[in-house]
C-alpha positions in Angstrom: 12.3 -121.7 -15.2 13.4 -121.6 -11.8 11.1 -119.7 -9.0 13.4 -116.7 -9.0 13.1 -116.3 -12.7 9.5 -116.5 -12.3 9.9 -113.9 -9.3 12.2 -111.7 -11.4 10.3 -111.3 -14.6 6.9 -110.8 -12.4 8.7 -107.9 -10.9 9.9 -106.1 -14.1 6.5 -106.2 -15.2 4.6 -105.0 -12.5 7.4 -102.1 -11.9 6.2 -99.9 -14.2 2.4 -100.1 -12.6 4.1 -98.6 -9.5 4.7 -94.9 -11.0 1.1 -93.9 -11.7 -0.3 -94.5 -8.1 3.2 -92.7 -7.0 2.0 -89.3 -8.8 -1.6 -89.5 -6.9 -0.7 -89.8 -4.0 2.3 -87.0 -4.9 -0.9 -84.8 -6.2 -3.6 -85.9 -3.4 -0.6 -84.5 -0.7 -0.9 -80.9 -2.4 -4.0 -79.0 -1.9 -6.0 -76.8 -4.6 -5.9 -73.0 -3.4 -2.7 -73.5 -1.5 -0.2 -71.2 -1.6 2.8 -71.8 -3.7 6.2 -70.7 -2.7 9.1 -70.0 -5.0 13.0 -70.9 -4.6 14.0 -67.9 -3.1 10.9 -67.7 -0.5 9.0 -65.3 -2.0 4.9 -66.4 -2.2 3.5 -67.0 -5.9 0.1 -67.4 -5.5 -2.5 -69.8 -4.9 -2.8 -73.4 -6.5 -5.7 -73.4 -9.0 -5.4 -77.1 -10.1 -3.5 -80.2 -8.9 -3.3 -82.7 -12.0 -3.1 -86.5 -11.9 0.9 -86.1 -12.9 1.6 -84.2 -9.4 2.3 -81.1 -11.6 0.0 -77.9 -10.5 -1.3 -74.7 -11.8 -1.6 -71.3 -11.0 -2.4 -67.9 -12.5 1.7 -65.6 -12.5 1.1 -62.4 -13.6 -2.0 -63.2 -16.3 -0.9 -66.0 -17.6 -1.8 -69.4 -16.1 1.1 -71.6 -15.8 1.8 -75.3 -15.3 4.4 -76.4 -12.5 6.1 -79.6 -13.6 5.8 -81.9 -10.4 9.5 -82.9 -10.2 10.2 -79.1 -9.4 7.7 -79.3 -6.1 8.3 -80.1 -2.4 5.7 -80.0 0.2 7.0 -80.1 3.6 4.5 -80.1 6.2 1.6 -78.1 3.9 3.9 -75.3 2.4 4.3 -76.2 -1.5 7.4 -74.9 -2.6 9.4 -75.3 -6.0 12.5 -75.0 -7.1 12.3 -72.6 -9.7 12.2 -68.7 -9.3 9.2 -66.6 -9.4 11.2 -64.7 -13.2 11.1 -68.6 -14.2 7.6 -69.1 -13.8 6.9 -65.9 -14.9 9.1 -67.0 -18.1 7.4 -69.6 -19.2 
């Protein structure tokens, strides 16, 4: 095998390792008890949990509800997601 094989098939292996550490530092950049802001601006309430998978949880209404990370932004400490505060409600 030439060096760039070697180099090549190291880095396909070790891609995969990469997402994990991703999501923590994803979930260490959004604070427990912050407030969560929906898509059309209107506050949410506060962050009760951040979980290893960047994906958070909060009380809507009286039900406690899990916000799928890949729906979240955090630009410069407000935590915002895309969905509506009828979606979360929703689910």
């Amino acid at each position: 095998m030439t060096r760039f094989s070697i180099a090549l098939l190291l880095a396909a292996v070790a891609a995969p390792l990469g997402t994990p550490a991703l999501a923590q530092i994803q979930a260490s950049a959004i604070a427990r008890n912050a407030s969560l802001w929906d898509a059309n601006g209107k506050r949410v309430g506060k962050i009760s949990r951040v979980h290893e998978d960047g994906s958070i949880s909060l009380v809507v209404g009286e039900k406690l509800v899990r916000v799928p990370a890949a729906t979240l932004t955090n630009a410069n400490g407000k935590v915002s997601t895309s969905l509506t505060y009828k979606d979360l409600k929703r689910s």
